[in-house]
N, C-alpha and C positions, 0 to 999 in steps of 0.2 A: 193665456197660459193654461188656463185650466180644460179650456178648447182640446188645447196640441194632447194634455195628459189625456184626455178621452179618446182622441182619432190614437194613440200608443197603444192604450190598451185594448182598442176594438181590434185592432190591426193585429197584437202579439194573440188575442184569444183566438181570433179567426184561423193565425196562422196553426198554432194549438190544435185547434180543431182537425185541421185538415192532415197536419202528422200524423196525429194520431187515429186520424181514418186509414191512413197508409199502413200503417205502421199493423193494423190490425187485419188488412186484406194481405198484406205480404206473409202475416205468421201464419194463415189461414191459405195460401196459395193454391195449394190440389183441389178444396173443398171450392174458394171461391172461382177456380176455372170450371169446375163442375156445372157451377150454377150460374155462368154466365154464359157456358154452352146452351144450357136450359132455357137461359130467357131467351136467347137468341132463337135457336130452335120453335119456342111456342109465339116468340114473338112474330115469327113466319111460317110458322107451320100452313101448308097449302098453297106457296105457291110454285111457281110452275117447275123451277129450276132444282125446288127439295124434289117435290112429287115424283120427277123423273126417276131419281135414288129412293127414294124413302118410300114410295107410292103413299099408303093409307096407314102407313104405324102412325096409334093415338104416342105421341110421347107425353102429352098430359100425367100416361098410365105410368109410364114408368119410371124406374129409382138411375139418380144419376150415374153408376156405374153402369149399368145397362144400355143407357143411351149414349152415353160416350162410346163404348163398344162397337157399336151399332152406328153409329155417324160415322167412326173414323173407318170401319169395315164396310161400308156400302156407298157413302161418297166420296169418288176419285178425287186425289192430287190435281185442282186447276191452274191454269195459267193465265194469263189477260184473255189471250185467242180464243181460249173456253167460254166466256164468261163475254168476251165483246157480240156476239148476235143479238144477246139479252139485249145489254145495255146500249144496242142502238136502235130496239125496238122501242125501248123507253123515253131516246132521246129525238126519236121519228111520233112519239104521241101515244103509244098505247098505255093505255092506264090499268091494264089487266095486272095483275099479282106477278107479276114473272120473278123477282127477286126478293119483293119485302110487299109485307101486306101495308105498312105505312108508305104514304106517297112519297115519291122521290124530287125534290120541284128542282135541287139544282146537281150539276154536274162538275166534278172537279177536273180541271185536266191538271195531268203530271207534266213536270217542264219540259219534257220531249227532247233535252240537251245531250242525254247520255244515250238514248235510243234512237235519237234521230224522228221520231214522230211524237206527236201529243195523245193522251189517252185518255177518255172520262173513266171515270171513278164516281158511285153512289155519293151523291153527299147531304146528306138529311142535318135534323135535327141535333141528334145524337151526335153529330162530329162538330159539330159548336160546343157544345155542355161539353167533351171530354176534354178539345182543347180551352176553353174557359178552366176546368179542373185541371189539367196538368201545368197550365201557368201559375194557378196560385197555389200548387203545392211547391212548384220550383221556386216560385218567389219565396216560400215558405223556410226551404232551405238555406237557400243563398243569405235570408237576413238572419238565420242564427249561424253564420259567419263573417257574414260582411254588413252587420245592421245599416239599413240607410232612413231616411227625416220621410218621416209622413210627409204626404201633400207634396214633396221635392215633383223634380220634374225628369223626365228621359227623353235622352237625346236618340231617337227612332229613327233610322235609316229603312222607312219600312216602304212598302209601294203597293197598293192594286192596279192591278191590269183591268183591261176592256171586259167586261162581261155582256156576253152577250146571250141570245136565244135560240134555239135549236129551231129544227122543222117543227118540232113536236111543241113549242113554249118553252121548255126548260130554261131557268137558267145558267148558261155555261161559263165559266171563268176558274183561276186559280183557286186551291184549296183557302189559299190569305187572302186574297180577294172578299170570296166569300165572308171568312174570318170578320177581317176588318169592317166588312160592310153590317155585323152583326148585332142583335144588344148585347153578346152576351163579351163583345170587345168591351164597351162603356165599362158594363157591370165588372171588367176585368180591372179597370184603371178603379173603379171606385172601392176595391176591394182589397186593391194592393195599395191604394193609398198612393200612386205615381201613377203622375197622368202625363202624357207625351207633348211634347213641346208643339209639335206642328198638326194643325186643324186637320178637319177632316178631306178639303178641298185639297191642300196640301198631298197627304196619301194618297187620292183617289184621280189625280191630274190625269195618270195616263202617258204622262213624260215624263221618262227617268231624268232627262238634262235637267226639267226646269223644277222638279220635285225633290232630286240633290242640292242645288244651291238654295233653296227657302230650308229645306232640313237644317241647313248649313249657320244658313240667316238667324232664323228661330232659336238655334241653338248657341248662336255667339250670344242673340239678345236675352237669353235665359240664363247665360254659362255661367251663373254665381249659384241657382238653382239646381243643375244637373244634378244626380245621384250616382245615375251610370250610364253608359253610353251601350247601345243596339242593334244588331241588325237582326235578317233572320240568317242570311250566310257571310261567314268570315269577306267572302270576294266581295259582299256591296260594302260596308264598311270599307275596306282597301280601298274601292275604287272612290269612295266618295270623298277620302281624304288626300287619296293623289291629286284629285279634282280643287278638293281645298287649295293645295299647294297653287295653284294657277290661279284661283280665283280670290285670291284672300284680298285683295287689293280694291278691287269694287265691291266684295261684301264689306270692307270695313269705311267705301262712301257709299251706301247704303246705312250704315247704323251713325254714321255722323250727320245725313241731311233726311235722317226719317221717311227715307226715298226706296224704291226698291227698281233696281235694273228692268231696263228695256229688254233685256234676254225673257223676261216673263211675262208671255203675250195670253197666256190662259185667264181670262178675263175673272173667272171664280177666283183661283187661286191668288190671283192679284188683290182682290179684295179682301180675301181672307187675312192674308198677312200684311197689308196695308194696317188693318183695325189693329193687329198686335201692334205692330213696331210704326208708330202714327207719332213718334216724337222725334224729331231730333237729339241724338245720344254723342254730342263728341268727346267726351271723356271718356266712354265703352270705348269708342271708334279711336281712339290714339293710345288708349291701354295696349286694346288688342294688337293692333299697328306696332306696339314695339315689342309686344311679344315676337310679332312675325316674323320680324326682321333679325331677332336673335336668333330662332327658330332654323330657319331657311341658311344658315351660316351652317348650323349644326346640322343641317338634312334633314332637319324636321324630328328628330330624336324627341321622344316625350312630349309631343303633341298633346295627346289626349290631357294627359293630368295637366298641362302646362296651361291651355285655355279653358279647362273646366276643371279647377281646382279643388272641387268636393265632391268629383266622378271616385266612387270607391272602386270600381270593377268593369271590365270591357266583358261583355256577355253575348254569345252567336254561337252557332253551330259550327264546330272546329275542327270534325272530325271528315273518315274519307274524303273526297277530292277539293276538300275545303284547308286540309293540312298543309298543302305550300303556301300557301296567305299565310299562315301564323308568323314565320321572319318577319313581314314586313308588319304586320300587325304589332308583333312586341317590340318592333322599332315604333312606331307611333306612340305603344302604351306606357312604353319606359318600366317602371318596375311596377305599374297597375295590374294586378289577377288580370288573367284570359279564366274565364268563367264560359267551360263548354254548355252551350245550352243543350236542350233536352233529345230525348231520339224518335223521329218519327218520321214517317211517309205519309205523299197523298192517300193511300190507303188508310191509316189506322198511325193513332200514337199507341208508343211500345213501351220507351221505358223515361223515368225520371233520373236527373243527375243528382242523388243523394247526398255525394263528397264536392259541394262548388270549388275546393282547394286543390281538386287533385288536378294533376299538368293536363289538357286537352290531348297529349298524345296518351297517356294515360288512363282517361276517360271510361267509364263506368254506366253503365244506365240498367238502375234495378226497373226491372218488369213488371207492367203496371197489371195483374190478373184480371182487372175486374173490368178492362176498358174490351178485349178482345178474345178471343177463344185463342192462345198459340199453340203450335205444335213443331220438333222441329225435326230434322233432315240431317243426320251425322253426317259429316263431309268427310271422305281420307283421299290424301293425295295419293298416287299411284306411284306404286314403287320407284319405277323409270318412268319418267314422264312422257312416254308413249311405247306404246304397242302396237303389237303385228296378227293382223290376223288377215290367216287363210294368204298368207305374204302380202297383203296389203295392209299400209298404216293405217291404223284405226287414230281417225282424227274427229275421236267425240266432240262434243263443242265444248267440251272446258275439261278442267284438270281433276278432277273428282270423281272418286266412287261414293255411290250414296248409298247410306246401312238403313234401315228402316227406320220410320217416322216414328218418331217418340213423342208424348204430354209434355210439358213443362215440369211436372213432376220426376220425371225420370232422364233430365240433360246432367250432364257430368261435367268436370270441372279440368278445363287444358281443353275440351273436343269443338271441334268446329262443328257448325250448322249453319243450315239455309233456314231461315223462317216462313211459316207455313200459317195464314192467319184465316180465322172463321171472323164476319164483324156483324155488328149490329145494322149493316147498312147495304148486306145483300151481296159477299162477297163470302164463297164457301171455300176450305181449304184452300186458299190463294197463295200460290207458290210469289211470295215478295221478291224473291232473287238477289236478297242480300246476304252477305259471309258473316256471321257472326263465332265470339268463342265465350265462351262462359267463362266469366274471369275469381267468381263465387259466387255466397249468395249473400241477401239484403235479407235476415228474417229468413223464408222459406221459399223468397222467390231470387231465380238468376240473376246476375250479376251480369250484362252483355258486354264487350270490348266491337265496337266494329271494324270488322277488318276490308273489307270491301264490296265492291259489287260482283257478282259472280259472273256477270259474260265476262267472257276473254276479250279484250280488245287488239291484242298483238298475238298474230297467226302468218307465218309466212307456209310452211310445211306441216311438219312433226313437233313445231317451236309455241310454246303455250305460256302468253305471259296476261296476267291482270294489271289493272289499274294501279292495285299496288307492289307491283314490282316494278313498273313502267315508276311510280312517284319514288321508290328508292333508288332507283338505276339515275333519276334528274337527280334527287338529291346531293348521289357522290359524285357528280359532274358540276355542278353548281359551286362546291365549295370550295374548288379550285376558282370559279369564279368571284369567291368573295375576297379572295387574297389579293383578287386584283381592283379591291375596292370597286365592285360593280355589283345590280342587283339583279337576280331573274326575275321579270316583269309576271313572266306568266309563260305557260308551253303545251303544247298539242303534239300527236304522232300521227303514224300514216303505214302502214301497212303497203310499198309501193313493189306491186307484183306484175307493173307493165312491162317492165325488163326483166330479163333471165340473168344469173338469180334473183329471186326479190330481195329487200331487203327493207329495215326498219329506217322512216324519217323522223326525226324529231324535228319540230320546230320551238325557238326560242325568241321570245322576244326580252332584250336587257336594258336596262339602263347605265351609264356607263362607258369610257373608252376602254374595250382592252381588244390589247395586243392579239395578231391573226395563232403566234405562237400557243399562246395559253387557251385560245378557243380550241386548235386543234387538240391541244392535251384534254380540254374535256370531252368534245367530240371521242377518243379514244377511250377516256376511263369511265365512260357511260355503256359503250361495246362490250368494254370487258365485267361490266359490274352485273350483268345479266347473269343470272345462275340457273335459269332452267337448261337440263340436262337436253333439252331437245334441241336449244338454242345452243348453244355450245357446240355441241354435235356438226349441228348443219355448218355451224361458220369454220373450225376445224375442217368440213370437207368440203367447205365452201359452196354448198347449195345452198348459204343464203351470203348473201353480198355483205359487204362493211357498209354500217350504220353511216347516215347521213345526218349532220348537224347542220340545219338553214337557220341561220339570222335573219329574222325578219326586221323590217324598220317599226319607229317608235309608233306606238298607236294601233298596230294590228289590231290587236282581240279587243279594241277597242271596236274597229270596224263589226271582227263577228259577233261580239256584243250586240252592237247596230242590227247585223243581219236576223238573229233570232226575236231580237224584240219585235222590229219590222216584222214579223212574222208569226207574232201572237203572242211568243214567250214571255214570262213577268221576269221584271228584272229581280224582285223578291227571290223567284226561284232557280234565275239565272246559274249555270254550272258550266262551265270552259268546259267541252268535250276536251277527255284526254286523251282519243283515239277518234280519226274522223275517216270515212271515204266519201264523206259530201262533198258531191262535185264543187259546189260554189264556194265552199269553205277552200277546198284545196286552191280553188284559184285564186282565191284572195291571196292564202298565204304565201302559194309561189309566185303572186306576182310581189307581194311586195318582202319576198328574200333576198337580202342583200348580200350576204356571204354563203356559201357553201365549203363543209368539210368533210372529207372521208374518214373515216378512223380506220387505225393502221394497229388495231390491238390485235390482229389476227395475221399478220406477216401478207 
């Protein structure tokens, strides 16, 4: 007892601590952007990529108003493009200063899902220590609102991928990869006082099949322990409990003969969790058993709280293209918090979830000053959503006029921006190309909402739509689909410009009987829900075709699942493009489309 009273109070003073470090860098924002311009700055001053902008200015010499000046007027707005010759001289072996005077040893790639290719990213030191910090400040928040038991345990749907070596030695692999394989993972579970159900061999298997079902395992034999349940994106969660729904029947003879399935031929892995669950359990294995079978009558409805009874909170990243998972998710969670976790990219973590109670579409992430240098990019939509110049369409690549780059000091509150990040890890004004709007502030730092990623993914002409007008356009088409007690599994588009006119596909995959009638009505109120002015336009004069709605059969994006991982991607970082022209993807889907519809919103 007096143990538990000691691990409480180390835990509430730690968490203490680190609020109130937040709390003091947020009142302090302009000042501490200043100074972490500075360190950045002096902490590379010399090598190749300042030099070129900056040549020989000491910034040693001068006052932080001066040098911000001076940074943001003499080096240019980058992109990846800018910045990738660098970073593959680094990962071909040169050890010269090109980006940071501290060495670089490993390389993060980005999931490559939304872009279609994989990209390294610096990954040092410094991106361990921030994400170690921004974990246990979020943990910090979340338990003065949903307090959970020292030493409990979490149920982690988490994964590393393959890391491997470049020409140059590097290590290359996932940001969480990296992460996971760190001390400063351990030091995260020993600090927040929850430690993760499943070993290490477990995360670092390499296969998502057979590192879902031991998650699965681990956490049925733990399920009296759990506190709260994890992922790092809302879709692995989903998918691991759809998975559940299949496999409940041999994990629970597994926990009754202290056995563990022939499906898990990873010889580490086998042994790892062989050593937990080394007893024979049939009272677990017949509890759980008739939980199932109430369960599965009711579709699985409150899942989560149902087999992990002292889970206070479902916790993942919830926002952009992770927000059609939430239905199916808060079927699982029954009335348990969606607790959005925090906002970051393989580049740089950005901001913390201060309010864990507010809705996931709601979501919030105050700005973290002291992890990055930001800056940001007003965005204004264009009056008519295209223009003509010199009589031909000006078909910029996206919907935006951009007003000059602003500090974080000077963002406004309702206005969009692109974020624009200086890091500790060798990445100077780096255009992120995410849509942000400032929803207030936390103290003296913004208050972020994300609203998307800024390529257009839907372009036929003059017609400009994003991600998320593509995820509102499913959404009011789907909930004709819920009437008809069926679920959307999950959907992709296609921009299909082989025939004249082109026109928009969606692809759906459902769970579900319904009628060819109520498909085609959604197929139609998906057409008409589009509201860019360009789109509209074109289908009124018919230079772009009526929308196509393919049903695909059960299991699709499970395959592209398959095809990306096959292919290097982590399932940790996995992301359903919602917009594809990858030849192999498209075949996949149109071979395995079963229904076709036109929509008839436009006569």
């Amino acid at each position: 007892m007096e143990q538990e009273t000691e691990i409480i109070n180390h835990k509430h003073k730690a968490e203490t601590e680190i609020i109130r470090w937040f709390e003091e860098v947020a009142e302090d924002a302009d000042l501490v952007q200043q100074q972490t311009l500075r360190q950045i700055l002096e902490l590379n001053h010399g090598v190749e990529y300042l030099k070129k902008w900056l040549g020989d200015i000491e910034v040693q010499e001068m006052d932080e108003n001066a040098l911000e000046s001076i940074y943001t007027s003499l080096v240019p707005l980058a992109s990846h493009a800018d910045l990738e010759p660098y970073i593959q001289r680094i990962a071909d072996g040169d050890t010269a200063p090109l980006l940071t005077q501290n060495p670089i040893t490993n390389l993060s790639l980005s999931s490559g899902t939304t872009e279609g290719r994989q990209k390294f990213v610096p990954f040092t030191s410094h991106s361990s220590q921030t994400t170690l910090q921004i974990f246990k400040l979020a943990a910090a928040y979340r338990s003065s609102i949903y307090p959970i038991k020292g030493g409990g345990k979490i149920l982690e749907f988490i994964y590393s991928s393959k890391q491997y070596r470049t020409k140059g030695g590097l290590i290359a692999g996932t940001a969480t990869t990296h992460y996971y394989a760190s001390e400063e993972f351990k030091t995260k579970q020993q600090e927040t006082k929850s430690f993760t159900c499943s070993s290490e061999a477990v995360i670092s298997s390499g296969d998502y099949k057979q590192s879902t079902y031991c998650h699965l395992l681990l956490g049925l034999h733990f399920s009296k322990e759990v506190e709260f349940v994890t992922s790092t994106f809302a879709y692995s969660m989903v998918q691991a409990f759809r998975s559940f729904e299949e496999l409940w029947k041999e994990l629970c003879h597994d926990l009754r003969e202290g056995s563990l399935s022939s499906r898990i031929n990873i010889i580490k892995m086998r042994k790892a969790v062989l050593e937990i669950i080394n007893l024979p359990n049939p009272e677990l294995a017949s509890r759980i058993e008739s939980i199932c079978e109430e369960l599965e009558r009711e579709d699985w409805f409150c899942l989560i709280p149902t087999l992990w009874p002292n889970a206070k909170y479902v916790y993942s990243i919830m926002t952009g293209s992770m927000q059609p998972y939430l239905t199916k998710l808060r079927h699982y969670a029954g009335g348990l918090p969606l607790v959005s976790a925090d906002y970051g990219s393989t580049e740089s973590w950005i901001g913390v979830n201060v309010d864990p109670s507010s809705q996931p579409e709601n979501v919030t992430f105050a700005v973290i000053p002291a992890f990055s240098y930001f800056e940001f990019i007003p965005l204004y939509r264009h009056k008519s959503h295209y223009n003509y110049q010199n009589g031909n369409i000006n078909s910029a690549n996206d919907d935006f006029i951009e007003g000059d780059v602003v500090p974080l000091s000077q963002v406004k509150i309702g206005q969009q921006y692109e974020i624009v990040l200086t890091t500790f890890t060798g990445l100077y004004r780096y255009r992120l190309g995410d849509v942000v709007e400032v929803a207030g502030f936390y103290k003296k730092t913004p208050k972020l909402n994300f609203i998307c990623r800024r390529k257009l993914i839907l372009t036929v002409n003059i017609d400009k739509n994003t991600e998320k007008d593509l995820q509102l356009v499913v959404e009011r088409g789907s909930q004709i689909l819920s009437k008809a007690r069926a679920d959307l599994v999950d959907f992709t588009s296609h921009a299909n410009l082989a025939k004249q006119p082109g026109h928009y596909v969606i692809y759906w995959e459902i769970k579900g009987e319904v009628e060819e009638r109520i498909l085609g009505e959604c197929c139609r109120e998906m057409d008409a829900s589009f509201v860019d002015h360009g789109y509209v336009v074109s289908r009124k004069t018919h230079s772009i075709g009526p929308l196509e709605l393919c049903i695909v059969e059960r299991g699709t994006f499970k395959k592209i699942l398959e095809y990306f991982i096959g292919n290097g991607a982590a399932m940790s970082q996995f992301k359903t493009p919602r917009c594809t022209s990858n030849q192999v993807l498209l075949k996949i889907l149109n071979v395995c489309t079963i229904k076709r519809f036109h929509s008839t919103a436009y006569g």
